[in-house]
C-alpha positions as CSV (number, residue, x, y, z in Angstrom):
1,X,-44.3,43.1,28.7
2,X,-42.7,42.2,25.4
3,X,-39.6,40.5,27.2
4,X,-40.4,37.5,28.9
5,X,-38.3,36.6,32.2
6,X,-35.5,34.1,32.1
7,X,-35.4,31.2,34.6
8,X,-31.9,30.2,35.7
9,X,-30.9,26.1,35.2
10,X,-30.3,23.8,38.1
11,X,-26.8,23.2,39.2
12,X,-25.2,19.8,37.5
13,X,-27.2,20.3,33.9
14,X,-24.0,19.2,32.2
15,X,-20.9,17.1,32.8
16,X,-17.8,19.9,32.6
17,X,-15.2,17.8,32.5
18,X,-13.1,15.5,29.9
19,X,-16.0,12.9,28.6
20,X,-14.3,9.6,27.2
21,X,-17.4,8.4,25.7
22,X,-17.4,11.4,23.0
23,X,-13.9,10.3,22.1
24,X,-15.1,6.6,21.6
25,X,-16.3,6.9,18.0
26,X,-13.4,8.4,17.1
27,X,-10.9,6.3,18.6
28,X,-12.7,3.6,16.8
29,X,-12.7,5.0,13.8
30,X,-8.9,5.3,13.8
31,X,-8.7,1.5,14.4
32,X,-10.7,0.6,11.7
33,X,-8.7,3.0,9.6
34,X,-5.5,1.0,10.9
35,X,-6.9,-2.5,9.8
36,X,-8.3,-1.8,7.1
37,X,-5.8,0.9,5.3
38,X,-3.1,0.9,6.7
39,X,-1.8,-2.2,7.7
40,X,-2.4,-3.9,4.3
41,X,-0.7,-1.3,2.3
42,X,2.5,-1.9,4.9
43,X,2.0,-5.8,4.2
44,X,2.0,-5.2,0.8
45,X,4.7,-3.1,0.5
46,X,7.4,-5.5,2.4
47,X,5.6,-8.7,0.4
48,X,7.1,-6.1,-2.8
49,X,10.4,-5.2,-1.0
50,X,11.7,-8.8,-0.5
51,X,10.7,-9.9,-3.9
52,X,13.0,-7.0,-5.0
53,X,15.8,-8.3,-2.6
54,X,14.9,-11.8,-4.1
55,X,15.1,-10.5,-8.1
56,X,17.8,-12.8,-9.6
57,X,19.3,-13.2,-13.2
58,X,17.2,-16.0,-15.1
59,X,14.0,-15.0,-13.3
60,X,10.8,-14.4,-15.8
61,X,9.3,-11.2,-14.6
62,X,5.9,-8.7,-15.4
63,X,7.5,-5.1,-15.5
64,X,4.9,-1.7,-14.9
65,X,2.9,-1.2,-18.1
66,X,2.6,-5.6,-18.7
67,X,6.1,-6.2,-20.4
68,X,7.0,-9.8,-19.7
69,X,10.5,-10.3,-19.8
70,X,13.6,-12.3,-18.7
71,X,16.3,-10.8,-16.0
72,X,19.7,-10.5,-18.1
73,X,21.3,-8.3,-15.0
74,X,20.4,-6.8,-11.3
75,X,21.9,-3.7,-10.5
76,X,21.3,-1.8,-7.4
77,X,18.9,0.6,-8.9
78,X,17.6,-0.8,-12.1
79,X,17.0,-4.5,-14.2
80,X,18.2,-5.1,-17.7
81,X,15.1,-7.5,-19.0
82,X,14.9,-9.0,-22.3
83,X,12.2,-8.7,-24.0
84,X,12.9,-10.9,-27.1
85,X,15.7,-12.4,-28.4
86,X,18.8,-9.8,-28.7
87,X,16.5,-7.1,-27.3
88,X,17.0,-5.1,-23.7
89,X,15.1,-3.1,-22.0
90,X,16.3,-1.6,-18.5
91,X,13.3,-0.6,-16.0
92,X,14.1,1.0,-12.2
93,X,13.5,-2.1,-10.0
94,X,10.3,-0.9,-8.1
95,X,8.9,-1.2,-11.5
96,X,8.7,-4.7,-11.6
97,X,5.5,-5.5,-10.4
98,X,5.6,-9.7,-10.6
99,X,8.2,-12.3,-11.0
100,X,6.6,-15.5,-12.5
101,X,7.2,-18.7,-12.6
102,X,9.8,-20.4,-14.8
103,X,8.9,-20.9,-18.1
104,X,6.0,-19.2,-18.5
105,X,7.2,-16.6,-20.7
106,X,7.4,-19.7,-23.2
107,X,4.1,-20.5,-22.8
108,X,2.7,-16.8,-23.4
109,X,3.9,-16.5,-27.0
C-alpha cells in the first residue's frame, strides 16, 4: 500500500569495467601541468645553474635583494662582490640572481 514495488534494471545498464575515457581529463590535465609548470621552472633553473658555473672574477653582477656589484673572488660556495671602492660583501652563490654586462655598474651611478 504505502510501499511501492521495485522494478529490476535490464542487464548491460553500465559499463563494469576500466573506462579510459574517465581518465582522459585527467591525463590531460597532468600534461598541461607538465608544460606549463613544470618544465619552465626546470629550464629556468639550468639557464641559473650554468650562469653559476660561468661566474668569473671581473664580472658585474645583480646579488638577491638588488646589490650591484663587481666579482673580486669565486669560491665553491660563496662570491666576494664589491660593492664600492675598498668595500666587500660575500653572498652564497645561488644568491646571485644576474650577471650584467661589462660596464654597466659605471653607468648606474
Amino acid at each position: 500500500m504505502f510501499i511501492s514495488q521495485a522494478w529490476a534494471q535490464a542487464a548491460g545498464g553500465g559499463p563494469g569495467g576500466f573506462d579510459l575515457v574517465g581518465l582522459l581529463p585527467i591525463i590531460l590535465m597532468f600534461v598541461v601541468l607538465y608544460f606549463l609548470m613544470i618544465r619552465p621552472q626546470a629550464k629556468r633553473a639550468k639557464e641559473h645553474k650554468a650562469l653559476l658555473a660561468a661566474l668569473a672574477k671581473g664580472d658585474e653582477v645583480v646579488a638577491g635583494g638588488g646589490m650591484l656589484g663587481k666579482v673580486t673572488k669565486v669560491g665553491e660556495n660563496y662570491v666576494s662582490i664589491e660593492v664600492s671602492p675598498n668595500v666587500e660583501v660575500q653572498v652564497q652563490k645561488p644568491a646571485i640572481q644576474l650577471v650584467l654586462p661589462k660596464g654597466t655598474i659605471k653607468n648606474a651611478s
